[in-house]
Kinemage of the C-alpha trace (Angstrom):
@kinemage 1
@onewidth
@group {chain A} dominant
@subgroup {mainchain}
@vectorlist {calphas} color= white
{ca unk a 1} P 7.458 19.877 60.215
{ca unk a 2} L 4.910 21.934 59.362
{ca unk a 3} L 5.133 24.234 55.915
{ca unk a 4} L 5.584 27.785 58.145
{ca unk a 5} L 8.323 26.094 60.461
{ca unk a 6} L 10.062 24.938 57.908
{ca unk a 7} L 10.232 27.871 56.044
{ca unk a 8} L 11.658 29.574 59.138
{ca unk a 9} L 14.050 26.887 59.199
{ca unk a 10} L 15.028 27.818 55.850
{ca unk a 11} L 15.446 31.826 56.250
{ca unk a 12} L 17.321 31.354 59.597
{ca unk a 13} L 20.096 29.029 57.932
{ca unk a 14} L 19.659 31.437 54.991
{ca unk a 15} L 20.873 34.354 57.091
{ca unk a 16} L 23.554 32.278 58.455
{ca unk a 17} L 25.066 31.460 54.904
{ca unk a 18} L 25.320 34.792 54.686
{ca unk a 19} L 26.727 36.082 57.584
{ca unk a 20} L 29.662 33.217 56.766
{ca unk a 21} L 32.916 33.587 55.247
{ca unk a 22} L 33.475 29.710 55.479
{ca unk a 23} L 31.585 26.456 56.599
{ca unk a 24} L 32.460 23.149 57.076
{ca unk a 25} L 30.476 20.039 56.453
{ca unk a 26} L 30.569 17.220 59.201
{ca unk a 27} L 29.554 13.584 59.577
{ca unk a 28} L 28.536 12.951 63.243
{ca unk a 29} L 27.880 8.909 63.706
{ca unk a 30} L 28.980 7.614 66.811
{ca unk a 31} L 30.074 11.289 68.332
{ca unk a 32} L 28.770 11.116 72.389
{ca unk a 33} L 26.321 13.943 73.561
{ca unk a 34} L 29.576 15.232 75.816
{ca unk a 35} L 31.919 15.210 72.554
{ca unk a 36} L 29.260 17.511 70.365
{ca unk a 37} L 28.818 19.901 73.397
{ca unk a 38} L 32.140 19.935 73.762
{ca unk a 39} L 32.936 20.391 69.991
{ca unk a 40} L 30.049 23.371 70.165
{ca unk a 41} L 32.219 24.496 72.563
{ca unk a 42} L 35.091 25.053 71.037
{ca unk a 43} L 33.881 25.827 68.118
{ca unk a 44} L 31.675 29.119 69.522
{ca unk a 45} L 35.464 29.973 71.268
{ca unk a 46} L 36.588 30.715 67.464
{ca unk a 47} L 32.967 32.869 66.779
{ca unk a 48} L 31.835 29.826 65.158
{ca unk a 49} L 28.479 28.033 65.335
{ca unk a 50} L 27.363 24.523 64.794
{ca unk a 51} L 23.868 23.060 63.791
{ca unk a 52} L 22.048 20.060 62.364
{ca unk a 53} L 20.337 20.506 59.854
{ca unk a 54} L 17.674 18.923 57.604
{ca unk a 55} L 19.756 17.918 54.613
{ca unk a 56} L 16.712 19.314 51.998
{ca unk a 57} L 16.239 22.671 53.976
{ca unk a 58} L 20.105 23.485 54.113
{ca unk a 59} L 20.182 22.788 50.305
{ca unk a 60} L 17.144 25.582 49.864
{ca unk a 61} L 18.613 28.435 52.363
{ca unk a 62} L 22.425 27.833 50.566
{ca unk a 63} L 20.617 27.953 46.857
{ca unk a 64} L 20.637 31.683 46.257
{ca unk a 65} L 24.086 32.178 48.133
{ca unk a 66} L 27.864 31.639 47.568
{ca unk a 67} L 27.837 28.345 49.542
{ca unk a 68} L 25.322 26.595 46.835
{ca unk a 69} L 28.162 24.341 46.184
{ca unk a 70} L 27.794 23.107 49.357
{ca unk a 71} L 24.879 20.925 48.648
{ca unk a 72} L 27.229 17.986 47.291
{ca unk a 73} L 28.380 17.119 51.323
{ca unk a 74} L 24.680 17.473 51.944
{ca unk a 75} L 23.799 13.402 51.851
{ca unk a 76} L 23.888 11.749 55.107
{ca unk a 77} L 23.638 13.093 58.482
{ca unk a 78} L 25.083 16.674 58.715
{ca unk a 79} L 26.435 18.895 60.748
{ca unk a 80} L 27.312 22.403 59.500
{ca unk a 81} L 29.679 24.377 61.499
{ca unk a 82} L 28.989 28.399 59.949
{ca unk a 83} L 32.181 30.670 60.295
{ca unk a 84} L 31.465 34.400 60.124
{ca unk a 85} L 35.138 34.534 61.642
{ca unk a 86} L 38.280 33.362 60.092
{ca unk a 87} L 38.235 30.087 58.311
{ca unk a 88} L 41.839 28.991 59.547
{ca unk a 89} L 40.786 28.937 63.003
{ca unk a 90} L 37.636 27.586 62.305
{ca unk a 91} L 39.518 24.308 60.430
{ca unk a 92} L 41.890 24.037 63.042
{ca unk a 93} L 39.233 23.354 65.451
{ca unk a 94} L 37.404 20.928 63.434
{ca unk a 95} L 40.289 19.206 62.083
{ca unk a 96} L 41.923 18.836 65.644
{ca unk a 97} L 38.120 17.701 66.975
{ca unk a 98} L 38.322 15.196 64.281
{ca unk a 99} L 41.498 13.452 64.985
{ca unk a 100} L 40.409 13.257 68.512
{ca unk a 101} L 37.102 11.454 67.830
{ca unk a 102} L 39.192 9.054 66.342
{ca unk a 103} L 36.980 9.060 62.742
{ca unk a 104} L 33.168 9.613 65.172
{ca unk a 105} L 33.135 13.272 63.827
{ca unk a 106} L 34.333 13.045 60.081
{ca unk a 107} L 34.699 16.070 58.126
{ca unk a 108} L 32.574 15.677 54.392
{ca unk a 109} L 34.029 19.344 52.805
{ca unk a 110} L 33.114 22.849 53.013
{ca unk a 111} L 33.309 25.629 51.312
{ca unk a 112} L 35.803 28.694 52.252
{ca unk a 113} L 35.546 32.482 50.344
{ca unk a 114} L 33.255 30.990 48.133
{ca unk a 115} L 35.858 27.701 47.071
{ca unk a 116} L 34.641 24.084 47.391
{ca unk a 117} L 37.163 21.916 49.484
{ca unk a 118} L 37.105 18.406 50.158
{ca unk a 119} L 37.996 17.139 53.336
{ca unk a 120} L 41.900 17.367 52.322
{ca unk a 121} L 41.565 20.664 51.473
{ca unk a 122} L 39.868 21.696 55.027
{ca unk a 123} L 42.744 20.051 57.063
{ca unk a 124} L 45.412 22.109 54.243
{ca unk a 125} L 43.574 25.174 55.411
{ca unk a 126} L 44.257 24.332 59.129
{ca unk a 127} L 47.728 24.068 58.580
{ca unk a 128} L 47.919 27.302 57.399
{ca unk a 129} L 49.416 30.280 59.404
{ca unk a 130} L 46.795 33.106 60.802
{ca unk a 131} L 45.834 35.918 58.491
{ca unk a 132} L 48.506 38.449 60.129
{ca unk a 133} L 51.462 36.183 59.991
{ca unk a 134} L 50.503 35.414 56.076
{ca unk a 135} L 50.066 39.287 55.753
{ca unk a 136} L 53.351 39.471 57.537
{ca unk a 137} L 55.068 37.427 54.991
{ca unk a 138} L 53.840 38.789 51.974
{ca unk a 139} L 55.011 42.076 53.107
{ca unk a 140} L 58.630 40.698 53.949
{ca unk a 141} L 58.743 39.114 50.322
{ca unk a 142} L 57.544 42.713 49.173
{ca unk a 143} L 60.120 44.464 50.660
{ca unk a 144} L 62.866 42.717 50.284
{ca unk a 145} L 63.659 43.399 46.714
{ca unk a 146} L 63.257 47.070 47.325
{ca unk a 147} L 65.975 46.838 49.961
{ca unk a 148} L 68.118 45.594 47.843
{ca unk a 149} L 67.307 48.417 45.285
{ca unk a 150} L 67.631 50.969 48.006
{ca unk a 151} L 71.229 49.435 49.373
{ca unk a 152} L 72.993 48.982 45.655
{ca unk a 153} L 71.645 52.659 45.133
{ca unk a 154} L 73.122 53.852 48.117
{ca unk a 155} L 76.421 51.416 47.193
{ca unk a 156} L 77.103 53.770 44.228
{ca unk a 157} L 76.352 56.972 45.595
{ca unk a 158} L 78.548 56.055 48.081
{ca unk a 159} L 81.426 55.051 45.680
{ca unk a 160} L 80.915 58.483 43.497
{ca unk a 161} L 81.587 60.376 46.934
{ca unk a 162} L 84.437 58.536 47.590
{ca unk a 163} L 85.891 58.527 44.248
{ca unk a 164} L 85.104 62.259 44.380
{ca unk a 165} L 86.900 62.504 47.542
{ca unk a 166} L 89.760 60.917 45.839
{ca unk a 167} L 90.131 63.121 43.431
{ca unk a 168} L 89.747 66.286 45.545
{ca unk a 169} L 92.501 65.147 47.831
{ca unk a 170} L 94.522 63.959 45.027
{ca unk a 171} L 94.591 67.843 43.414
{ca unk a 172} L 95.022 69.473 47.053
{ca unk a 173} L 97.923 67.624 47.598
């Protein structure tokens, strides 16, 4: 490649770094042309994008960016799958791509909200719930201290009123 190309190279994969809140690092020896165009596939499906990339180039563009850790699963043949979307989904895919290739597509690392993960850590990500369900449960855990605040509160109100009660009925009579 010529000097001019390759810096294009460079500022395209640059911009997509940024635009990322996660990418993955994947091997791809042995994967058939119908796998990877499947695999694209699914992975544009999640608002994802996949591209191989020059391993030298990808190491410039993720320099001055939070993914600059990424340049230790840079060594080999690479794919980079960019996520501007949420990284769950986007490990799920992967992950479950993967274990269907039978070891073909192998997953190096990636890095997620500016973390480092190893391949282990990538497939821990995928089991996790989505974002609202997580959200969901946090809330839940939140609340349910307060409600127990809110009944024991109401328990001795309650109990004054009726020991109140008591008391009225008790001089009426």
């Amino acid at each position: 490649m010529l000097k001019p190309e390759k810096q294009e190279v460079v500022e395209h994969l640059k911009s997509r770094f940024q635009e990322s809140s996660a990418v993955v690092c994947v091997e791809f020896r042995g994967v058939t042309v119908e796998q990877i165009t499947r695999f694209r596939r699914q992975i544009q499906e999640v608002s994802g994008n996949y591209q191989v990339v020059k391993n030298t180039l990808a190491k410039r563009a993720a320099a001055d960016t939070p993914f600059q850790p990424v340049s230790q699963f840079l060594v080999g043949p690479t794919g980079i799958v960019f996520c501007p979307g949420e990284p769950m989904d986007l490990a799920k895919v992967v992950t479950k791509f993967a274990d269907e290739t039978k070891g073909a597509l192998r997953i190096k690392g990636g890095i997620v909200d500016g973390a480092a993960f190893d391949a282990k850590g990538i497939e821990k990500i995928a089991t996790l719930p989505p974002r609202q369900e997580m959200l969901a449960q946090l809330v839940g855990s939140l609340q349910s201290p307060i409600s127990g605040l809110v009944g024991a509160l109401e328990g001795i109100t309650r109990e004054l009123v009726y020991t109140l009660q008591a008391i009225a009925d008790k001089k009426a009579a």
